[in-house]
Structures are given as structure tokens and as C-alpha cells.
C-alpha positions in Angstrom: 18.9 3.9 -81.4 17.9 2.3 -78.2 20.5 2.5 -76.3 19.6 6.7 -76.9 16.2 6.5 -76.2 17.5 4.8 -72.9 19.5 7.5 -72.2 16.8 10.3 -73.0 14.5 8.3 -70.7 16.9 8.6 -68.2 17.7 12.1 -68.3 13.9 12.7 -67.8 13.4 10.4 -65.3 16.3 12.3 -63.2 14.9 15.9 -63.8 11.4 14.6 -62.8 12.5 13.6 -59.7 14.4 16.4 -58.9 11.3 18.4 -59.6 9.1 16.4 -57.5 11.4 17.3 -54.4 11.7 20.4 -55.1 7.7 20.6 -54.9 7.6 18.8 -51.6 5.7 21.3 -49.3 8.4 22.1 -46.3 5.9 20.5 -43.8 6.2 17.2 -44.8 10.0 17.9 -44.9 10.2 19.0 -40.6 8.5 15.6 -40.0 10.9 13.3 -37.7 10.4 10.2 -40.0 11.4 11.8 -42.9 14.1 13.5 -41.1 15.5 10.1 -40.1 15.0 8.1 -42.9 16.3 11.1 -45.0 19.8 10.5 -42.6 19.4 6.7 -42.5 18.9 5.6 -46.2 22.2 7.2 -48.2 24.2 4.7 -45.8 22.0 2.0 -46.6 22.6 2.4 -50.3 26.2 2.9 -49.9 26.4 -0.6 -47.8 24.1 -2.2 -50.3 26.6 -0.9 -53.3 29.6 -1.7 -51.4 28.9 -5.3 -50.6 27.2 -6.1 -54.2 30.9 -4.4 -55.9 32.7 -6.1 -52.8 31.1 -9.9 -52.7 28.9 -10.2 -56.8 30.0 -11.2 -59.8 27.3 -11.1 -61.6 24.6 -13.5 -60.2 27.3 -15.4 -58.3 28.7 -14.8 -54.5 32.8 -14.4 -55.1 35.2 -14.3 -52.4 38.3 -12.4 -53.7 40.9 -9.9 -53.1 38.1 -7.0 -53.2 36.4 -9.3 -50.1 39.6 -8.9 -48.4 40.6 -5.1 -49.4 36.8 -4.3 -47.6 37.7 -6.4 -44.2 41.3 -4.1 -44.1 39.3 -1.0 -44.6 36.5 -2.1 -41.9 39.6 -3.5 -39.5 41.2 0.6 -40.3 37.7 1.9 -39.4 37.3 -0.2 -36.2 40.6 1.2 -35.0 40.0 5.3 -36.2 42.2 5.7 -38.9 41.6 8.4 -41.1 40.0 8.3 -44.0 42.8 8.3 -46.4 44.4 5.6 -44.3 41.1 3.6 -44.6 41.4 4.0 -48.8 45.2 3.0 -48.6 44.6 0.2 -46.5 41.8 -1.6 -48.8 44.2 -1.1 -51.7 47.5 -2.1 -50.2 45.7 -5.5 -48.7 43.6 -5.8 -52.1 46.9 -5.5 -54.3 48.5 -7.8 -52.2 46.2 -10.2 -52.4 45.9 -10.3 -56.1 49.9 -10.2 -56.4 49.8 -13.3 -54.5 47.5 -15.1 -56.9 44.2 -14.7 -55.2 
């Protein structure tokens, strides 16, 4: 039973704050600090989710094959690749490392 109530809590939570920006006035929208942190903070969330999937396990710092999979996608980056190329890479150098035992 919890684990629905959890669930209905959620679903809530999410329409409420869709609804609450959806009533922000367009004024406050036009504003060059919310313009910029409105561009700035999906990166920052995707780098924060990145590096806690890429370098946590739990409550402790891991070094791994994911660790190295995300250093050949940021080397792939560095040098332009395409996106795709980027994906491929981080899974090529992640398999390889876990086939070789790390």
C-alpha cells in the first residue's frame, strides 16, 4: 500500500508543478536570469546524473569500466565525433573493459 500512495504522491506532485509553470506570468519568463538559468540548469542535471551513474555505487566512489566508457565518449566529444559515434565509443571501450576483467 505504500509503495502506491508513493506513487499517487508522485503523480500529484508532477501535475502541480506543471501547473505552477504554466501560471508563471510571461514577464517573469523574458527576464535574462531566468532565461539563462532556464539554458544553464538541464546540463547541470545531466552532468550531475552522469557522473553519480558513471563514478557511485551506492554511498561509495567506484572506478570501473563505466569510469572509462565516459572518458572515451568525452575523448569522442573533444575530437567532434558525432553523436552516435560518441554512444558507440563509450560502449565499445566500456565492453572492453569489462571483457577484460575490470
Amino acid at each position: 500500500m505504500n509503495i502506491w500512495l508513493a506513487i499517487g504522491l508522485t503523480v500529484v506532485g508532477c501535475y502541480a508543478v506543471k501547473l505552477v509553470g504554466l501560471l508563471v506570468p510571461a514577464g517573469v519568463l523574458e527576464r535574462p536570469l531566468v532565461r539563462r538559468l532556464a539554458a544553464l540548469l538541464p546540463v547541470a542535471l545531466l552532468a550531475a546524473l552522469t557522473a553519480q551513474q558513471a563514478f557511485a555505487d551506492g554511498r561509495t566512489l567506484v572506478l570501473d569500466a563505466r569510469a572509462a566508457g565516459l572518458v572515451a565518449a568525452a575523448v569522442a566529444l573533444l575530437l567532434r565525433a558525432p553523436f552516435l559515434l560518441v554512444v558507440a565509443a563509450a560502449v565499445l571501450v566500456t565492453a572492453g573493459v569489462r571483457a577484460l576483467g575490470g
